[in-house]
MARLOVO-465208 format. One record per residue (C-alpha): residue in three letters; x negated, y negated, z. Coordinates in steps of 0.5 Angstrom, whole numbers, plus 2048, in hexadecimal, padded with zeros to 3 digits. Layout:
N
@code->ALA&px->X&py->Y&pz->Z .
...
***
This chain:
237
@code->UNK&px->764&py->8DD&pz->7AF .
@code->UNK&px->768&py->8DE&pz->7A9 .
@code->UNK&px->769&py->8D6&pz->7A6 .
@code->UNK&px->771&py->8D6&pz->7A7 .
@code->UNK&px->76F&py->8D7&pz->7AE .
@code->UNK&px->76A&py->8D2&pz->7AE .
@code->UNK&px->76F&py->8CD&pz->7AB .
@code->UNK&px->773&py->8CE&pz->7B0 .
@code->UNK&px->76E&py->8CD&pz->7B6 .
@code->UNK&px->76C&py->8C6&pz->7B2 .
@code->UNK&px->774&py->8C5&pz->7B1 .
@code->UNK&px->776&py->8C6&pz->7B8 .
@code->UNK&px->771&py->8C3&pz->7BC .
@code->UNK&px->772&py->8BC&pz->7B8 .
@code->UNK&px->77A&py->8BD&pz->7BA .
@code->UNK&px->777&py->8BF&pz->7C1 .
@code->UNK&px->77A&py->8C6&pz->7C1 .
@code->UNK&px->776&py->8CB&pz->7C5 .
@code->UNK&px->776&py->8D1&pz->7C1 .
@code->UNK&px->774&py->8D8&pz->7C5 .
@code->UNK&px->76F&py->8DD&pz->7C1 .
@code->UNK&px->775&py->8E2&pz->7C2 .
@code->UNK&px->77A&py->8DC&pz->7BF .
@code->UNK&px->775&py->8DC&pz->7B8 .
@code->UNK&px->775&py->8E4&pz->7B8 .
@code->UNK&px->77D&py->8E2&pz->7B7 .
@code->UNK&px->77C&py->8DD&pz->7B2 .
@code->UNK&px->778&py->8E1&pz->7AE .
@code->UNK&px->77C&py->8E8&pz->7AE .
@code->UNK&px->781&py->8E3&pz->7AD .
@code->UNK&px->77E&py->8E0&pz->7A7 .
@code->UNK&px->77B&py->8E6&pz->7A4 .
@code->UNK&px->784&py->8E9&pz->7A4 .
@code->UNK&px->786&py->8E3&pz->7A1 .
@code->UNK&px->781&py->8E3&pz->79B .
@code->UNK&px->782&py->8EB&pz->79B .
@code->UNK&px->78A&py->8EB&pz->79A .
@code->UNK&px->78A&py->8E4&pz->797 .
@code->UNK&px->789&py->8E8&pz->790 .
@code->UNK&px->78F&py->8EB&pz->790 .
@code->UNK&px->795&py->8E6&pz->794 .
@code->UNK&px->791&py->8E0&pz->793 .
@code->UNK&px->790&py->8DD&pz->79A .
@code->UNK&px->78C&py->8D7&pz->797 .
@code->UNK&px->789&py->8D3&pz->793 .
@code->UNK&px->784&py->8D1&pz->797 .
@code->UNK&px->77E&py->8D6&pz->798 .
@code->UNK&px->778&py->8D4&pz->798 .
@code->UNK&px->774&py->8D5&pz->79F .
@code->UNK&px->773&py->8CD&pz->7A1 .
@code->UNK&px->77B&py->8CC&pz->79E .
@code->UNK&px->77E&py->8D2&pz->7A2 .
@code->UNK&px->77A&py->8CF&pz->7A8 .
@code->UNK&px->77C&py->8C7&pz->7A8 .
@code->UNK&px->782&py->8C7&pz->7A4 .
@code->UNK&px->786&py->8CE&pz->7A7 .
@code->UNK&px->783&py->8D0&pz->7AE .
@code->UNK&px->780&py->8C8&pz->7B0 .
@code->UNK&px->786&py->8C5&pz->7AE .
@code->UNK&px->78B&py->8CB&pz->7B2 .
@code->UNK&px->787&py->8C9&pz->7B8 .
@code->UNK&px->789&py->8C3&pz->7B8 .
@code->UNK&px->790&py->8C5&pz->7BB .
@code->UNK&px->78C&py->8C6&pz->7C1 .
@code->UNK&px->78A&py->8BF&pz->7C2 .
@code->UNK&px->791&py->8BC&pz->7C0 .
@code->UNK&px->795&py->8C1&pz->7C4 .
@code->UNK&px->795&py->8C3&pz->7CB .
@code->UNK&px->796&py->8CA&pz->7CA .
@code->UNK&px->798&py->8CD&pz->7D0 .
@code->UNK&px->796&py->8D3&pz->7D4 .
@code->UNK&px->799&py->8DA&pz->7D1 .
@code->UNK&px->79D&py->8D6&pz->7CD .
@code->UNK&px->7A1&py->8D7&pz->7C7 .
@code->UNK&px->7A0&py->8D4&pz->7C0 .
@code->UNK&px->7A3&py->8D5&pz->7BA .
@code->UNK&px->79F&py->8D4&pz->7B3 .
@code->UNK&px->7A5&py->8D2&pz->7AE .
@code->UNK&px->7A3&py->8D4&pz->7A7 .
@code->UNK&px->79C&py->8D6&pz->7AA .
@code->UNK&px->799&py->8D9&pz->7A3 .
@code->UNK&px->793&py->8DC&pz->7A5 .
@code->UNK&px->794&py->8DA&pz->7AC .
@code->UNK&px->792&py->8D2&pz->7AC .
@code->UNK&px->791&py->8CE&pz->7B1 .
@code->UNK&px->794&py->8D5&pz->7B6 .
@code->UNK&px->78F&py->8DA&pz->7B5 .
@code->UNK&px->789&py->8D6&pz->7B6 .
@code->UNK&px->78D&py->8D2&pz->7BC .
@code->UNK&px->78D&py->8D9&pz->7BF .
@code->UNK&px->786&py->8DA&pz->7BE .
@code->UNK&px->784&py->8D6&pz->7C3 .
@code->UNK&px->78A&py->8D6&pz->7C7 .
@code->UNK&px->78B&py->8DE&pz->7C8 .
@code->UNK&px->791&py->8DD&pz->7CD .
@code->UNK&px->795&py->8DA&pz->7C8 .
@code->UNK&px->79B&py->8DF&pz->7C5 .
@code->UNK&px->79C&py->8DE&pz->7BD .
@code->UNK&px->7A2&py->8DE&pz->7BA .
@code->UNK&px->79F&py->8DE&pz->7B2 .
@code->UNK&px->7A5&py->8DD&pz->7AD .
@code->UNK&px->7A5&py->8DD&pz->7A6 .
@code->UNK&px->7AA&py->8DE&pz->7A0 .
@code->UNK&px->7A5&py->8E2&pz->79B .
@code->UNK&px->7A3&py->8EA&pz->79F .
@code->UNK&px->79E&py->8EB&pz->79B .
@code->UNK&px->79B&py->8E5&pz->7A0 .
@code->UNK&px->79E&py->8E9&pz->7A6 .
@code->UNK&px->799&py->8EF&pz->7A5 .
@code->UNK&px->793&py->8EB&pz->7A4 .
@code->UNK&px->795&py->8E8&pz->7AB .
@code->UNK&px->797&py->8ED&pz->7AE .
@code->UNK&px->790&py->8F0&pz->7AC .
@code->UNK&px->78C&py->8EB&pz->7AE .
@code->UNK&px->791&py->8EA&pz->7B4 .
@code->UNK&px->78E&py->8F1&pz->7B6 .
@code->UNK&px->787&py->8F0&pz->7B4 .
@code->UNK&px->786&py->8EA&pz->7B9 .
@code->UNK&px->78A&py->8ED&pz->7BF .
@code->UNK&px->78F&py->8E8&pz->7BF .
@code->UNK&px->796&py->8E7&pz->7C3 .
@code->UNK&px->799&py->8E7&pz->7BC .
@code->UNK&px->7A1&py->8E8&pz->7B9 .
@code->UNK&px->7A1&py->8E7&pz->7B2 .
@code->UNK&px->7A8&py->8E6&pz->7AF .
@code->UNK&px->7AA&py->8E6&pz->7A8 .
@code->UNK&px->7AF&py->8E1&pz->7A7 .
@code->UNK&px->7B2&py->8DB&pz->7A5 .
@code->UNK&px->7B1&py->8D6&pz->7AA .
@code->UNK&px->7B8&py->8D3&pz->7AA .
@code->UNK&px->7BC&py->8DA&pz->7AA .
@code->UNK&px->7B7&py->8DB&pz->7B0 .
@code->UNK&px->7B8&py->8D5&pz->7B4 .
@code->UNK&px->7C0&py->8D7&pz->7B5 .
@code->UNK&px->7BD&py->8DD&pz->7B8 .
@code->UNK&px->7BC&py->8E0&pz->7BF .
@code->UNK&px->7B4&py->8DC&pz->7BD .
@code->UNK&px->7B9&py->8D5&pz->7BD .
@code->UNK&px->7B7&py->8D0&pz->7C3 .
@code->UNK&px->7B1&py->8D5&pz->7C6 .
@code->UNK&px->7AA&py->8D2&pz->7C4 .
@code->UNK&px->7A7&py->8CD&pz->7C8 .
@code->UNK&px->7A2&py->8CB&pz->7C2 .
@code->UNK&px->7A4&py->8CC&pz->7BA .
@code->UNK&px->7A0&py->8C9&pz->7B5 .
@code->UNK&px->79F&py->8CA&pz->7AE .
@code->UNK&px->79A&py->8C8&pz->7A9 .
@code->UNK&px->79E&py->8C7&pz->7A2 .
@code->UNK&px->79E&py->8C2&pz->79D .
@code->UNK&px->7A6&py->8C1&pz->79E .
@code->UNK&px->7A9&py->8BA&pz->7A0 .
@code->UNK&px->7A8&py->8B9&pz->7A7 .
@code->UNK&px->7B0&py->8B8&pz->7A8 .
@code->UNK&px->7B0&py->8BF&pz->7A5 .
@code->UNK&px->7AB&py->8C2&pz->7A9 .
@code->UNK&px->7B0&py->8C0&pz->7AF .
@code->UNK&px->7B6&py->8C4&pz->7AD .
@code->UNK&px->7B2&py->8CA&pz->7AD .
@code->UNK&px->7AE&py->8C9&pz->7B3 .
@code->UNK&px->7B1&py->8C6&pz->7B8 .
@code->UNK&px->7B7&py->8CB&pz->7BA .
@code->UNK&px->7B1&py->8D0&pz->7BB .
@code->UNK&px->7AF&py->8CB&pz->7C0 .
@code->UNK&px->7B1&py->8CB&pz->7C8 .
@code->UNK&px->7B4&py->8C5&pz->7CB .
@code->UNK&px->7AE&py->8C1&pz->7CE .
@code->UNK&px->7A9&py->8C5&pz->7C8 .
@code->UNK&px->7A6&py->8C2&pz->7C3 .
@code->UNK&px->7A6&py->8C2&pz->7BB .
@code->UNK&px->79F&py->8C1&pz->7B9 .
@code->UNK&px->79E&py->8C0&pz->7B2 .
@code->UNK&px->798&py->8BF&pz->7AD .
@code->UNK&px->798&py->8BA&pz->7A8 .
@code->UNK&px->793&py->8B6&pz->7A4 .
@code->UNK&px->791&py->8AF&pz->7A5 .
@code->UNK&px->796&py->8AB&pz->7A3 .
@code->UNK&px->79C&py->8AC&pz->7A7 .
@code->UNK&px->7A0&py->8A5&pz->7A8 .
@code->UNK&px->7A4&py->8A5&pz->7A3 .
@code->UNK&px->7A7&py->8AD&pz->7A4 .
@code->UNK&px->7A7&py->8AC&pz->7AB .
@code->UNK&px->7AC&py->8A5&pz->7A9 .
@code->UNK&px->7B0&py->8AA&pz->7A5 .
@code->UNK&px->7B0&py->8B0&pz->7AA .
@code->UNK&px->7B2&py->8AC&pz->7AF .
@code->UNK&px->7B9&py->8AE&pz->7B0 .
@code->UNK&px->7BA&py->8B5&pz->7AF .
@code->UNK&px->7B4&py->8B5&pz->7B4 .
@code->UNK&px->7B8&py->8B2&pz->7B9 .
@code->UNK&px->7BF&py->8B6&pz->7B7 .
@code->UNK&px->7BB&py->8BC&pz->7B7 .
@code->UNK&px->7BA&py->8BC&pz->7BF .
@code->UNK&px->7B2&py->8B8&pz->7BE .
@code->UNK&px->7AF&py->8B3&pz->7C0 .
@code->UNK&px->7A7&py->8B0&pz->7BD .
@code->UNK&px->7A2&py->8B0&pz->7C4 .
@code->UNK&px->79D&py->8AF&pz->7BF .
@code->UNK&px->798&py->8AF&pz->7B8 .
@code->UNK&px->792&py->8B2&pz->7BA .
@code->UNK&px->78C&py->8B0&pz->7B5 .
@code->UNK&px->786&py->8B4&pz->7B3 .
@code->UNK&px->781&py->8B3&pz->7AE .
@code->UNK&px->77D&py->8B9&pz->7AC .
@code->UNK&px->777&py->8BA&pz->7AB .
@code->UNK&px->778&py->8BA&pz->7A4 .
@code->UNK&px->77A&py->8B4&pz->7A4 .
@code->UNK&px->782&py->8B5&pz->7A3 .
@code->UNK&px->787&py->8B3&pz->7A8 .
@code->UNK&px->78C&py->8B5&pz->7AA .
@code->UNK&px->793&py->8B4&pz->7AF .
@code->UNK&px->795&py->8B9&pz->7B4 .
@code->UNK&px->79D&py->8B6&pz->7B6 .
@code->UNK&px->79E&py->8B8&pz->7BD .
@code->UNK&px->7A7&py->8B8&pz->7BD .
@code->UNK&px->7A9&py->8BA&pz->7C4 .
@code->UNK&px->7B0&py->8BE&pz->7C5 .
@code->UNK&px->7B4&py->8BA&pz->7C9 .
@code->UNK&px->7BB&py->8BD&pz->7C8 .
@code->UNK&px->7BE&py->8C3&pz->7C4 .
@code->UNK&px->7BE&py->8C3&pz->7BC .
@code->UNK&px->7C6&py->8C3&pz->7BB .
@code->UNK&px->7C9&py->8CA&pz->7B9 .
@code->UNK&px->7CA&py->8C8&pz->7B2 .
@code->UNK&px->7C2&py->8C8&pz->7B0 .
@code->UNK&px->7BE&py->8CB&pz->7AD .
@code->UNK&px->7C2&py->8CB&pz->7A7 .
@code->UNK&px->7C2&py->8D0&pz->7A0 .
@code->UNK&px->7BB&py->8CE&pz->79D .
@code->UNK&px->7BF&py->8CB&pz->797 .
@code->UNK&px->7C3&py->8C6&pz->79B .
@code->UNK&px->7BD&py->8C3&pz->79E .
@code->UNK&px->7B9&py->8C3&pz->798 .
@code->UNK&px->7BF&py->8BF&pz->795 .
@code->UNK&px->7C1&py->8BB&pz->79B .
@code->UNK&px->7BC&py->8BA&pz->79F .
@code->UNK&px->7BE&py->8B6&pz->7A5 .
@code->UNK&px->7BD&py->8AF&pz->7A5 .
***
């Protein structure tokens, strides 16, 4: 057993997640992808086998333990990059159908290569997520979730118009999340969300991370998203 994979049991199974022999055949098809096209689209910096293992494919499994994704359904990775959390949510749950978006082609091609490699249920879209959400995608996923650095009010605008009434935002945030959430509040709740809940996980690392569970509770206004250059200049507060 290679050591990504040997990593990846070992993380797994601290996390309490089952992981089948097919499932790590993915995972390491996945791994070997993402270090082969990383050269030339820089996917990541992190690449080392134990790394990949915790910080990319352990930490995207959470998804599956905060969320309750349903059967068949929908679910939309908003500035996905090279496919985190979704591709390995999907690993383990291959009835999911993937919407992939990112704003950089060249991660497009590298998705749609690694979506094939892996049998995926997989549409990957080059976009901007605030000229998508006014598409015909606006209000059709029963799950969004994004792993981005971006400020969670932020996060809002982009994600929750992608979001069916009765669906969920799931965003993936570090530790410390209070004071952002204090700060998000409003443009969570002008947005059509509401937080259910902040799933904690400690990985086997030892980093902690917060995953907020946002329930859609009514339609986000026609008026959002707005241009990226006004929501980075105007953020709702």
């Amino acid at each position: 057993m290679s050591e990504m994979k040997e990593e990846l049991v070992r993380a797994a199974g601290i996390l309490e997640i089952p992981l089948t022999p097919e499932q790590l055949e993915q995972f390491e098809t996945y791994y070997r992808l993402l270090i082969e096209w990383n050269g030339r689209v820089n996917l990541t910096a992190i690449t080392t086998p134990k790394e990949a293992a915790v910080k990319h494919f352990a930490d995207s499994l959470l998804l599956t333990k905060a969320v309750e994704l349903p059967q068949g359904g929908k679910l939309a990775d908003i500035g996905t990059g090279a496919g985190f959390p979704s591709v390995p949510a999907a690993i383990l749950r291959p009835d999911l159908r993937l919407t992939l978006v990112d704003s950089l082609n060249k991660r497009i091609r590298f998705l749609e290569a690694l979506s094939a490699a892996l049998g995926l249920n997989a549409a990957c879209l080059h976009g901007r997520a605030e000229e998508l959400g006014r598409t015909k995608l606006r209000e059709t996923q029963q799950v969004v979730t994004a792993r981005a650095v971006a400020h969670l009010g932020t996060l809002a605008e982009y994600c929750l118009p992608f979001v069916e009434v009765g669906g969920v935002f799931a965003a993936l945030k570090g530790p410390e999340i209070e004071e952002e959430l204090m700060e998000s509040e409003k443009a969570i709740r002008i947005l059509g969300g509401e937080l259910e809940e902040i799933c904690r996980f400690t990985l086997p690392d030892g980093s902690r991370r917060s995953i907020l569970r946002i329930r859609k509770i009514s339609q986000t206004p026609t008026g959002y998203p707005r241009a990226s250059v006004k929501i980075a200049k105007s953020p709702i507060k």
